[in-house]
C-alpha positions as CSV (number, residue, x, y, z in Angstrom):
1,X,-21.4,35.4,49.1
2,X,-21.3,32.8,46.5
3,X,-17.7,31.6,48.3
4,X,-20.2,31.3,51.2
5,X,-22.9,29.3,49.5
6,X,-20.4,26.8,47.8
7,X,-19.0,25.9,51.3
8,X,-22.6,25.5,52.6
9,X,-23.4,23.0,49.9
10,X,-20.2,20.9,50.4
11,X,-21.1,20.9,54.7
12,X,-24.6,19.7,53.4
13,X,-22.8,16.4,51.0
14,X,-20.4,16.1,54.1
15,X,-23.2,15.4,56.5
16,X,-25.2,13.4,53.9
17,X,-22.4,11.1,53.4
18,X,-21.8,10.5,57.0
19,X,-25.5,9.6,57.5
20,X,-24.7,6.8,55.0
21,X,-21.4,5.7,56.8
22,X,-22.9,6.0,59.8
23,X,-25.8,3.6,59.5
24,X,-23.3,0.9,57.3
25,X,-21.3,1.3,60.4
26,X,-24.2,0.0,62.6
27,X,-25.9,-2.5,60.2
28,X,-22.0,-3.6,59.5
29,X,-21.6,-3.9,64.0
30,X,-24.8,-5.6,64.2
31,X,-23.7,-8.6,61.4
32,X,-20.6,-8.6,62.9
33,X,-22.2,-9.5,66.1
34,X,-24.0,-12.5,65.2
35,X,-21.1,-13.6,62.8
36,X,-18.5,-13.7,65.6
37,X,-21.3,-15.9,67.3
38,X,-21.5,-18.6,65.1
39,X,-17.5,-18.2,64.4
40,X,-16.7,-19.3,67.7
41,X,-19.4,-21.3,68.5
42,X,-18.4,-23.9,65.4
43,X,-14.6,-23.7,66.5
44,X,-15.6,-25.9,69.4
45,X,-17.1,-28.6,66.8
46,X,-13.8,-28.1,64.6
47,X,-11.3,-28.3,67.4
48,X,-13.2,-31.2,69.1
49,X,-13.0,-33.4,65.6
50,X,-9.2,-32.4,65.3
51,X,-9.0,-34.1,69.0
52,X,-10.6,-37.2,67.6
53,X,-8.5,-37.6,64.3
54,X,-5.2,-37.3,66.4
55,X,-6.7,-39.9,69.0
56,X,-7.3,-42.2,66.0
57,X,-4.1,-42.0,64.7
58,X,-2.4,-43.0,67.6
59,X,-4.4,-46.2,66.8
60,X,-4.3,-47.1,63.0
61,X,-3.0,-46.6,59.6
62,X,-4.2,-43.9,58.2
63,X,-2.1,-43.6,55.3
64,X,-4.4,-45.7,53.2
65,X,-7.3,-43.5,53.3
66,X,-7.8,-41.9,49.8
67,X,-8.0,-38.4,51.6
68,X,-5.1,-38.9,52.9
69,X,-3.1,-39.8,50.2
70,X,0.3,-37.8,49.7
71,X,1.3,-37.2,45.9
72,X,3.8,-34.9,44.0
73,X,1.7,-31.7,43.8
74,X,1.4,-31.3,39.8
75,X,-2.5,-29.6,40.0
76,X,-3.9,-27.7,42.4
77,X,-7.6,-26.4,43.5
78,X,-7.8,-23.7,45.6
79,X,-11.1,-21.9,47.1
80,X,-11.1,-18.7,47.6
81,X,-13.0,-16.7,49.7
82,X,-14.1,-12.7,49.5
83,X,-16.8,-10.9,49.5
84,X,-19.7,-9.9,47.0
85,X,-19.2,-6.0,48.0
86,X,-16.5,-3.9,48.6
87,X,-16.2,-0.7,51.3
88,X,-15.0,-3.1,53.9
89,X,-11.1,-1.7,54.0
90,X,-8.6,-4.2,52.9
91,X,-10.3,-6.8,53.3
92,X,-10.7,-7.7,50.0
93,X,-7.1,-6.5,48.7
94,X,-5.7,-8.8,51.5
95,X,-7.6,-11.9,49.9
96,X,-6.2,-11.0,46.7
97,X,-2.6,-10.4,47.9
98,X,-2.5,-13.9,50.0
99,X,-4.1,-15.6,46.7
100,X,-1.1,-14.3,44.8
101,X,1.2,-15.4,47.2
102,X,-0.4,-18.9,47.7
103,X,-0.5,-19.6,43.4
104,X,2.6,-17.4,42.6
105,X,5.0,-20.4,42.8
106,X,2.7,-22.9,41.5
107,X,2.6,-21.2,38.6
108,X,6.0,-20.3,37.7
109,X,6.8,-24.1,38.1
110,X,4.3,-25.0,35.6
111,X,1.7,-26.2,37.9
112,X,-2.2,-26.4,37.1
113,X,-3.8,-24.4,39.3
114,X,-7.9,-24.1,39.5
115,X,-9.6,-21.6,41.7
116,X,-13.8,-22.2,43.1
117,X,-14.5,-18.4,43.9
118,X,-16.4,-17.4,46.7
119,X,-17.7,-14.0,46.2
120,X,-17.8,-11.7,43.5
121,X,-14.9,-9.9,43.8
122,X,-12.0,-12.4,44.2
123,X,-14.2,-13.8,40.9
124,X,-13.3,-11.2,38.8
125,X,-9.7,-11.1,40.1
126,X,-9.1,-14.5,39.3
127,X,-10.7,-14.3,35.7
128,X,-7.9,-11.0,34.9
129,X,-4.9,-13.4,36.2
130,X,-3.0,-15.6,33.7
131,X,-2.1,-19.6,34.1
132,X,-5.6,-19.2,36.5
133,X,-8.6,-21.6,35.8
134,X,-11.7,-20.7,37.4
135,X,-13.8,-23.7,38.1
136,X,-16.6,-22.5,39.9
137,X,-17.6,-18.8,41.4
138,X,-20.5,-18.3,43.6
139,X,-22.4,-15.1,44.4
140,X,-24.4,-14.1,47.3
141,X,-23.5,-16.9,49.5
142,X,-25.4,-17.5,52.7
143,X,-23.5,-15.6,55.7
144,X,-25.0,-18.9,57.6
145,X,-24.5,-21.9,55.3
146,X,-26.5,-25.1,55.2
147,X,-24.8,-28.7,54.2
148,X,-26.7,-28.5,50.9
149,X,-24.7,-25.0,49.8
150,X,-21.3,-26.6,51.2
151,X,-22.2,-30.2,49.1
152,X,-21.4,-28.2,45.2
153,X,-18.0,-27.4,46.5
154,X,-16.9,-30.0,48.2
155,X,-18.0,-32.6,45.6
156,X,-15.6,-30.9,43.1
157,X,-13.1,-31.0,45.9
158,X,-13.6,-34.3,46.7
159,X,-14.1,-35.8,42.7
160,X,-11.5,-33.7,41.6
161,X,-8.9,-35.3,44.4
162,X,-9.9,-38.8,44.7
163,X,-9.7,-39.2,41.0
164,X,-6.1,-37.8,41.0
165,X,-7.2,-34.8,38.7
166,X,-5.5,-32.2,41.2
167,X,-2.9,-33.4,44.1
168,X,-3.9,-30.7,46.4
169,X,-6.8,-28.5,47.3
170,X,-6.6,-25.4,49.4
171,X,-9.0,-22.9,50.7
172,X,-7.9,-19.0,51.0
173,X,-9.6,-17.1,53.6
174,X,-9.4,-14.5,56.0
175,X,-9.2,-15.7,60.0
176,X,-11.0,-13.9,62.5
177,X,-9.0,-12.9,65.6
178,X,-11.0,-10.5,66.6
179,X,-12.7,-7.0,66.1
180,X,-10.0,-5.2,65.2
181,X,-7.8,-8.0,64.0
182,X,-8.0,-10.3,60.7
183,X,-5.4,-12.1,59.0
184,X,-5.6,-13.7,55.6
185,X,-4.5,-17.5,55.5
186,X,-3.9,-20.1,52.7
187,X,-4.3,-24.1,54.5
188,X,-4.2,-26.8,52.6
189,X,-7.3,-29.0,53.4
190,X,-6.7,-32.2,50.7
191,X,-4.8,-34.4,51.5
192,X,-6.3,-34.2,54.9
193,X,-3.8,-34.3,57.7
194,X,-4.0,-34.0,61.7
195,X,-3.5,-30.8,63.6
196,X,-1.2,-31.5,66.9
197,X,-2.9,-30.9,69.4
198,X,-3.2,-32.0,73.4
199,X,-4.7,-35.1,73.9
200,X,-7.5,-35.0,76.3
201,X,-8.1,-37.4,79.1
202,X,-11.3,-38.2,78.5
203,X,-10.4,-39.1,74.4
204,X,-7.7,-42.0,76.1
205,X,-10.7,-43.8,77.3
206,X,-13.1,-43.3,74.4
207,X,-14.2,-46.8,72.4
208,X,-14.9,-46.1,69.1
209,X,-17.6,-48.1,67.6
210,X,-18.1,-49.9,65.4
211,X,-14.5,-49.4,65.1
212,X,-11.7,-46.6,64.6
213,X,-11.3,-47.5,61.1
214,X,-15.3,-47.5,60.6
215,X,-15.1,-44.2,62.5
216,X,-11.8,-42.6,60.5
217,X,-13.9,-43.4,56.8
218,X,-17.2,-41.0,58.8
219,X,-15.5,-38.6,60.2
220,X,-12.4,-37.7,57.4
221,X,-14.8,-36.3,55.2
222,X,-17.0,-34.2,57.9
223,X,-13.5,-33.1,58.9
224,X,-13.0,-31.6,55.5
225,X,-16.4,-30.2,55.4
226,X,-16.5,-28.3,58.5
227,X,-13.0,-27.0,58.0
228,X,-14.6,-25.7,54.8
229,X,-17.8,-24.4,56.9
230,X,-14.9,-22.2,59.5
231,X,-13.4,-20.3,57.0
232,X,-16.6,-19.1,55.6
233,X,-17.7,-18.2,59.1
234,X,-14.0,-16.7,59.9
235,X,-14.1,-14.7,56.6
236,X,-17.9,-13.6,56.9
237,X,-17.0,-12.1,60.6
238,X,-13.7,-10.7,59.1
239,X,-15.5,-8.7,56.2
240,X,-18.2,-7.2,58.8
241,X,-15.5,-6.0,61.0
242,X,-13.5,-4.4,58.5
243,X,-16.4,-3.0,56.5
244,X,-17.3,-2.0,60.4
245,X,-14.1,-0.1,61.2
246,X,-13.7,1.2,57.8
247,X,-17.1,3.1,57.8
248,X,-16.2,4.4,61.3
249,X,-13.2,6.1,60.2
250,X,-14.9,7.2,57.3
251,X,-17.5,9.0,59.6
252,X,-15.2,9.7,61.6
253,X,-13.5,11.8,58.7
254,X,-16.4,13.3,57.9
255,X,-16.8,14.9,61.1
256,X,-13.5,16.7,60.9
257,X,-14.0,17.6,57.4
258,X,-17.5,18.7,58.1
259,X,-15.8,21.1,61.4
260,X,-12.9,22.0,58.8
261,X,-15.6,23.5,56.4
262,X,-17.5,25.1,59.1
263,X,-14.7,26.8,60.2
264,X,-14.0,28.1,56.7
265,X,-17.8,29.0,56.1
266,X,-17.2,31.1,59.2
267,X,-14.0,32.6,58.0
268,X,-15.4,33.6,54.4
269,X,-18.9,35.2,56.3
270,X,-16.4,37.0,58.7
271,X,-14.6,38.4,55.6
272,X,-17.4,38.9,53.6
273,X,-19.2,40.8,56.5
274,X,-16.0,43.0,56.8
275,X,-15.6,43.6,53.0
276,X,-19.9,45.2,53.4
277,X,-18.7,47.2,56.5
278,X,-16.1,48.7,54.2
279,X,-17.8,49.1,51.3
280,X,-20.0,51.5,53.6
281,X,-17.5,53.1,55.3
282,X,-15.7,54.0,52.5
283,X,-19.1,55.1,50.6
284,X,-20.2,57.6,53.7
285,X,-16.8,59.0,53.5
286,X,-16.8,59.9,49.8
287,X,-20.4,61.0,50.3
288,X,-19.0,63.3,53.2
């Protein structure tokens, strides 16, 4: 009986945990939803602005721009994107493994590298990691971010560049392909450069005014920004679908653990009901 009674209690934590995984499941499908919204929804601003760099620079020099400036990579700043919480599979461990990769040769040459955190938990990974100088770490970061909460960053980005203080600045984040699919990516967004891309008819006729140049010194720093502004949205839809999938299988787990332990509960009842019958049997026959 007490065999009996221990199972029942581990079915009733079984079914109490999958209650929990259950509804992170759903509240993790329902961010996910409206995250993979606004993900694709903003590539269309980001490709389109691609389209118009590469138009330009089929029409000046760009090489003079200061965002465009090449140099011998001797610092770098690198913004890194996880999340605040974990339970969202390997999400989190595939941020940190890609940040490795993207600072592991940097540092054994002797180059400065700086990390702005994004989130809590690539944070506290970069504090525990040697030759690593964290700049800046922000915590619960809007899932939809304004201009204002991009401005802090990019302004050390931008400083921090211009003024030759690091040669390079790159952002580490995790790309959304789709619901089941995420990849973690390092790109280098300082020294801005052009993507190829096709040109499209309607660009080859475009008059840029006041004037390309006028147009190049606007737009090189949105470019920047909104680059910035994808990768947040890529890595907020990544986390949701991971933390999605990874709570699904954890419920999913429960359930065979929680038929696994019913079947046992039966099995030790069974034997525990046999044991009484012959208990009695064997107690009539002596009394006989």
């Amino acid at each position: 009986m007490a065999n009996t009674q221990a199972i029942k209690g581990r079915i009733r934590s079984v079914k109490s945990t999958k209650q929990i995984t259950k509804a992170m499941e759903l509240v993790a499908a329902s961010k996910m939803r409206r995250a993979q919204e606004a993900t694709l929804r903003s590539r269309v601003y980001r490709n389109t602005a691609r389209e118009i760099l590469t138009r330009i620079s089929t029409m000046i020099d760009v090489s003079a721009h200061p965002l465009y400036e090449v140099r011998e990579v001797k610092s770098v700043l690198i913004i890194a994107i996880s999340s605040d919480r974990g339970l969202a599979g390997a999400y989190n461990s595939n941020i940190f493994k890609q940040f490795i990769a993207a600072t592991k040769n940097d540092v054994a040459r002797g180059t400065s590298v700086e990390v702005i955190a994004i989130g809590r938990q690539i944070a506290r990974f970069a504090s525990r990691l040697e030759g690593i100088n964290t700049v800046g770490a922000y915590e619960g970061f809007p899932e939809r971010p304004q201009a204002t909460d991009l401005q802090p960053i990019l302004k050390v980005a931008f400083d921090k560049f211009t003024s030759g203080e690091v040669d390079a600045v790159k952002v580490v984040y995790t790309d959304f392909v789709s619901s089941v699919s995420q990849e973690a990516k390092a790109e280098t967004i300082l020294p801005a450069a052009f993507v190829s891309t096709e040109e499209r008819a309607d660009l080859n006729e475009a008059v840029f005014e006041p004037s390309p140049q006028a147009v190049l010194e606007r737009i090189t720093p949105k470019l920047v920004e909104v680059q910035l502004y994808q990768s947040l949205l890529e890595s907020f839809a990544s986390e949701h679908s991971m933390r999605m999938m990874a709570m699904k299988n954890a419920s999913d787990n429960a359930g065979d653990l929680i038929d696994d332990l019913t079947l046992e509960f039966n099995g030790a009842r069974q034997a525990a009901i046999t044991q009484e019958l012959a208990e009695i049997t064997g107690g009539a026959e002596a009394i006989a």
